[in-house]
C-alpha positions as CSV (number, residue, x, y, z in Angstrom):
1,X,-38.8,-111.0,5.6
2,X,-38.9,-107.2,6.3
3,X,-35.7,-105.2,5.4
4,X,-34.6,-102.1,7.2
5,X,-35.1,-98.7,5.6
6,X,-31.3,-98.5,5.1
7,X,-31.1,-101.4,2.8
8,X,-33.8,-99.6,0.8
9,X,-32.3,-96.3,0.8
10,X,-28.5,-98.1,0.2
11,X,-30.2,-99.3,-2.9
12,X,-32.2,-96.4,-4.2
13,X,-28.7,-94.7,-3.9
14,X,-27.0,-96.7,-6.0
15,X,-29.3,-96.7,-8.4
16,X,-29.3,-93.1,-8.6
17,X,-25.2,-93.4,-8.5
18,X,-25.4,-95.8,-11.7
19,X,-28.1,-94.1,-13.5
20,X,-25.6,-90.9,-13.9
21,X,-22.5,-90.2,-15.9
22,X,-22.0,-87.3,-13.4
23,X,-20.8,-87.3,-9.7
24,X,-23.2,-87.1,-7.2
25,X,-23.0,-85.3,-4.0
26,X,-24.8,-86.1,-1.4
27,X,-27.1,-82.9,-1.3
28,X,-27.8,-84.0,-5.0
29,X,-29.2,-87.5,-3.8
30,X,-30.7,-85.8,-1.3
31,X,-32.9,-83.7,-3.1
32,X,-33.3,-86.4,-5.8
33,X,-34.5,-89.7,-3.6
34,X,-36.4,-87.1,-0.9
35,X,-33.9,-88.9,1.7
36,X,-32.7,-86.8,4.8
37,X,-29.3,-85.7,4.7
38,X,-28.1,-87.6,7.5
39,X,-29.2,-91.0,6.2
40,X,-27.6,-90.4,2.8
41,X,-24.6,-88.9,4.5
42,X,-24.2,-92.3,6.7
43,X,-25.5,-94.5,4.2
44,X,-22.7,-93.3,1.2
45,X,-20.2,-94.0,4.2
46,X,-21.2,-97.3,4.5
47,X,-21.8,-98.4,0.9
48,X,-18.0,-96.7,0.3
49,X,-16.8,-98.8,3.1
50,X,-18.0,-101.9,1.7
51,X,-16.3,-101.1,-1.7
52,X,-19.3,-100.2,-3.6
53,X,-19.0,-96.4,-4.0
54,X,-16.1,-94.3,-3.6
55,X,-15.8,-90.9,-2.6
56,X,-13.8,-87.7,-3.3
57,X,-13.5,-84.8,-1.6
58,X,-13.3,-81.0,-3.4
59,X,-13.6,-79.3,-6.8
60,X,-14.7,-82.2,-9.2
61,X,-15.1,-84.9,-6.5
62,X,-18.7,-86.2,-5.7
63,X,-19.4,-89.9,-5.4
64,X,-19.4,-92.6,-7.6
65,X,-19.8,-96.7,-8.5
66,X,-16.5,-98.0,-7.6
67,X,-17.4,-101.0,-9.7
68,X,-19.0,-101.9,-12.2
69,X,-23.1,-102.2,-12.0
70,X,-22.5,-105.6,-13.4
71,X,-20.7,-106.6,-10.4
72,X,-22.8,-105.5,-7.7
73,X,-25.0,-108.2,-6.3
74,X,-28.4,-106.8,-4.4
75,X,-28.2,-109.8,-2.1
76,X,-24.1,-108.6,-0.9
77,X,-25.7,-105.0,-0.7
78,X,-28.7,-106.3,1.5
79,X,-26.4,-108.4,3.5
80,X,-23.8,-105.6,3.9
81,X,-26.8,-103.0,4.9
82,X,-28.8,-105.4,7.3
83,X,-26.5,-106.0,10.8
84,X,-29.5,-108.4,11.7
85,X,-31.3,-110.4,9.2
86,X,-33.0,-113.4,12.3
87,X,-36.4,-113.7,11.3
88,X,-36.6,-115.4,14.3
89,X,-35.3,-114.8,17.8
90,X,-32.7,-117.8,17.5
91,X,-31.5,-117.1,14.1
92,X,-30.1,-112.7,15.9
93,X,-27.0,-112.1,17.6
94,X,-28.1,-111.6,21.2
95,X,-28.9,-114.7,23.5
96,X,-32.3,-115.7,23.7
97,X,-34.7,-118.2,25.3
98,X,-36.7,-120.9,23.9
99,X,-38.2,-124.4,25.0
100,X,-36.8,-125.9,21.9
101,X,-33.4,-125.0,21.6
102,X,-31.5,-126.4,21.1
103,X,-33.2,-129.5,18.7
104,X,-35.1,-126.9,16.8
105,X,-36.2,-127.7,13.0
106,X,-37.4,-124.5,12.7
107,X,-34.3,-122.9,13.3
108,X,-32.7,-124.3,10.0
109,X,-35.6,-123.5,8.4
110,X,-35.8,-120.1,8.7
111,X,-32.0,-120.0,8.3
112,X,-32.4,-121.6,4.4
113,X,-35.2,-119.4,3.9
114,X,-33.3,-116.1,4.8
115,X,-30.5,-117.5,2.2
116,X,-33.0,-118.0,0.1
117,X,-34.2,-114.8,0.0
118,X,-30.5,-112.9,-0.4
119,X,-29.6,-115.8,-3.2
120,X,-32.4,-114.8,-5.0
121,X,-31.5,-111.3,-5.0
122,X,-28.2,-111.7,-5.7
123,X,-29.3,-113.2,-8.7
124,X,-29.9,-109.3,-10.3
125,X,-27.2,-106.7,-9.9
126,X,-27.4,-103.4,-10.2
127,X,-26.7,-103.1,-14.3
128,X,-30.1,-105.6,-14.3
129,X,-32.2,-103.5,-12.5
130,X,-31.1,-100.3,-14.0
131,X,-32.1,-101.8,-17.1
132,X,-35.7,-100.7,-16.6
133,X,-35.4,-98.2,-13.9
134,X,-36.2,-94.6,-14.3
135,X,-36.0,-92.0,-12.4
136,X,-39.8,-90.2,-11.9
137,X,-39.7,-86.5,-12.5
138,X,-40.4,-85.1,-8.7
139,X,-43.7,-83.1,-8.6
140,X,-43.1,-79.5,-7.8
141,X,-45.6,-78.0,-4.7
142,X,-47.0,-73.9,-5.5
């Protein structure tokens, strides 16, 4: 299973969100993860939408956990961050063709190994992980 970059970035910014006592701005994760702008920018505005981070405009605003780490799930993240997660044509939103739908074992197989894959996950949450993550000091060019 291949996630999209946004899943990947959703979760290297709240990792970076949890590993601070400190509000982060989005020109701060910017900088920090070596993401564009615009993908942290739409990314926080998702992650705050889906209750994870909130966000405060202003003098001492910035953006932070809205819960707990122990209560964010990487599997709900994932699932939150991926619109499409068909590893197969049949299993995506949009109609499709194939000689053996509608009896397809396949199908339900791919289905129970995509929740698989997010149950799994959702076994860690963020406090787990953060547990032996560290940020790596970024190299500085001359």
């Amino acid at each position: 299973m291949r996630l999209s970059q946004a899943s990947d970035f959703a979760l290297r910014i709240l990792m970076a969100t949890g590993q601070s006592d400190e509000a982060q701005t989005v020109a701060k994760l910017t900088t920090q993860l070596g993401l564009a702008q615009s993908h942290v920018m739409k990314i926080v505005a998702q992650l705050a939408r889906g209750g994870y981070l909130e966000t405060t405009r202003g003098r001492g605003g910035g953006i932070r956990l809205a819960t707990a780490p122990e209560a964010i799930r990487l599997g709900d993240v994932v699932r939150l961050m991926e619109p499409d997660l068909g590893v197969v044509a049949c299993l995506r939103p949009q109609p499709t063709t194939c000689a053996f739908l509608p009896r397809c074992a396949l199908k339900g197989a791919m289905a129970r190994a995509s929740e698989a894959f997010l149950d799994s996950l959702n076994t860690e949450t963020l406090a787990s992980i953060l547990v032996g993550t560290q940020m790596a000091e970024l190299q500085k060019e001359y």
